[in-house]
N, C-alpha and C positions, 0 to 999 in steps of 0.2 A: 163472467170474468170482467174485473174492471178492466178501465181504458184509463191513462194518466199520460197530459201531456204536458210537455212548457211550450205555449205558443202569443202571438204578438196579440195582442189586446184588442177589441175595436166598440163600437160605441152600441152594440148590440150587448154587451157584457156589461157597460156601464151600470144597472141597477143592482146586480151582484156587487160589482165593487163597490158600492156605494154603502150598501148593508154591513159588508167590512170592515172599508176605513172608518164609519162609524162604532162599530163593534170595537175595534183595536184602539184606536186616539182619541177617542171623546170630544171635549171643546177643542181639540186641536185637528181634528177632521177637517178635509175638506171638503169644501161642498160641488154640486152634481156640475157645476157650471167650470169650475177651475179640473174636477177630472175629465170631463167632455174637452174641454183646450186643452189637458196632458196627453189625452188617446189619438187628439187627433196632430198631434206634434209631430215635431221628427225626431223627438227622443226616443229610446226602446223603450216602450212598458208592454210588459210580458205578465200572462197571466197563467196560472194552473189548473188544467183542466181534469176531473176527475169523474170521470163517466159525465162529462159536459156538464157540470156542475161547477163554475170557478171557486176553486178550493183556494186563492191567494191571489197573491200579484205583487210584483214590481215595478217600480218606475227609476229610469236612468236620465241624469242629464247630463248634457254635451253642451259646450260652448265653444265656441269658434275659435281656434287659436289659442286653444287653451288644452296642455296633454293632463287634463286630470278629467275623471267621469264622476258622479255623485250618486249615489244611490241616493234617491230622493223619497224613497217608501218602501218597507217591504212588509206585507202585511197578510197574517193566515187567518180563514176562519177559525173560529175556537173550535169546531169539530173534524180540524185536520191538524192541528196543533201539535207539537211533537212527533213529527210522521217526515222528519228529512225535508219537506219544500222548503224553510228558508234556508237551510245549508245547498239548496237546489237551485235556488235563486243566488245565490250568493256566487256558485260558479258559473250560471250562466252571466255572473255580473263580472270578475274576473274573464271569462273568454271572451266576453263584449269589448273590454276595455283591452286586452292583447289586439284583438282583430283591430282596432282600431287606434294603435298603437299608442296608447295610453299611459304616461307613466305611474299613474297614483288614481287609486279610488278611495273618494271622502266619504264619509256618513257621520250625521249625528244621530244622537242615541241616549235617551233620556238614564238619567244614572243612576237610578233607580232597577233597570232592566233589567236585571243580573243576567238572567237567560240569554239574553240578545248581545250582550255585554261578552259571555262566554265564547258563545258563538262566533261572532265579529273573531277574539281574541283566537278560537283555533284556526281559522282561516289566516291570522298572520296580520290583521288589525292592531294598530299600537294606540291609545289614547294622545293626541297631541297638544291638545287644548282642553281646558275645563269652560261649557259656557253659561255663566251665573243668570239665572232666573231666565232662560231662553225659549221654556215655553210659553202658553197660555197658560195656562195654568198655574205662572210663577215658578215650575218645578227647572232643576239645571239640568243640563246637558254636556256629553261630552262629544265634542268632534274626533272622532276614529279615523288613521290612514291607512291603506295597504301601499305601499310602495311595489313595484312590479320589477 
């Protein structure tokens, strides 16, 4: 019987995440040294465990004085891919930013996505910004809000 969880990340998981974010963002990856400074932050990054396999992961940012949270990554392996985790991550990212009284969570999101773009959109994400040639790659972006 499998075992599936959403739990806080730590740097024991780091080489799984690492095969991911490269997997999912290509030139736009992070590399091992800025995820090892994200895990060991005091932002949430939450990761998906499936039969202790990290099947994805999340990263959230917080700023001081500041009531908006960021999803700053959410990212599945391709062989969990359509199977509910980023719509799983996406309300453990909504209950993050409630508990934490949060008015608004940002993300950007390349517009190209569609899937991700969908998604974002059933969750109650609105496009508020288009941003031109905003990644590596040259490709645009759009900034998504949820308003709470």
């Amino acid at each position: 019987m499998a075992t599936e969880k959403l739990v806080n990340a730590h740097l024991e998981h780091l080489p799984a995440i690492i095969q991911i974010e490269q997997m999912s963002f290509g030139t736009d990856a992070f590399n091992i040294r800025q995820m090892r400074y994200l895990i060991r932050s005091q932002n949430p990054f939450y990761i998906f465990l499936h039969n202790k396999i990290v099947a994805g992961y999340m990263i959230l940012l917080l700023r001081k004085n500041v009531s908006v949270i960021r999803i700053y990554a959410i990212a599945i392996h391709p062989d969990f891919r359509g199977k509910g985790l980023a719509s799983s991550f996406l309300d453990k990212a909504i209950q993050t930013a409630s508990e934490m009284a949060c008015s608004k969570i940002s993300l950007e999101v390349k517009t190209i996505n569609q899937a991700a773009i969908s998604l974002y959109q059933q969750k109650g994400f609105k496009v508020s910004e288009l941003l031109t040639q905003y990644y590596k790659d040259g490709a645009d972006g759009y900034k998504m809000v949820l308003t709470l």
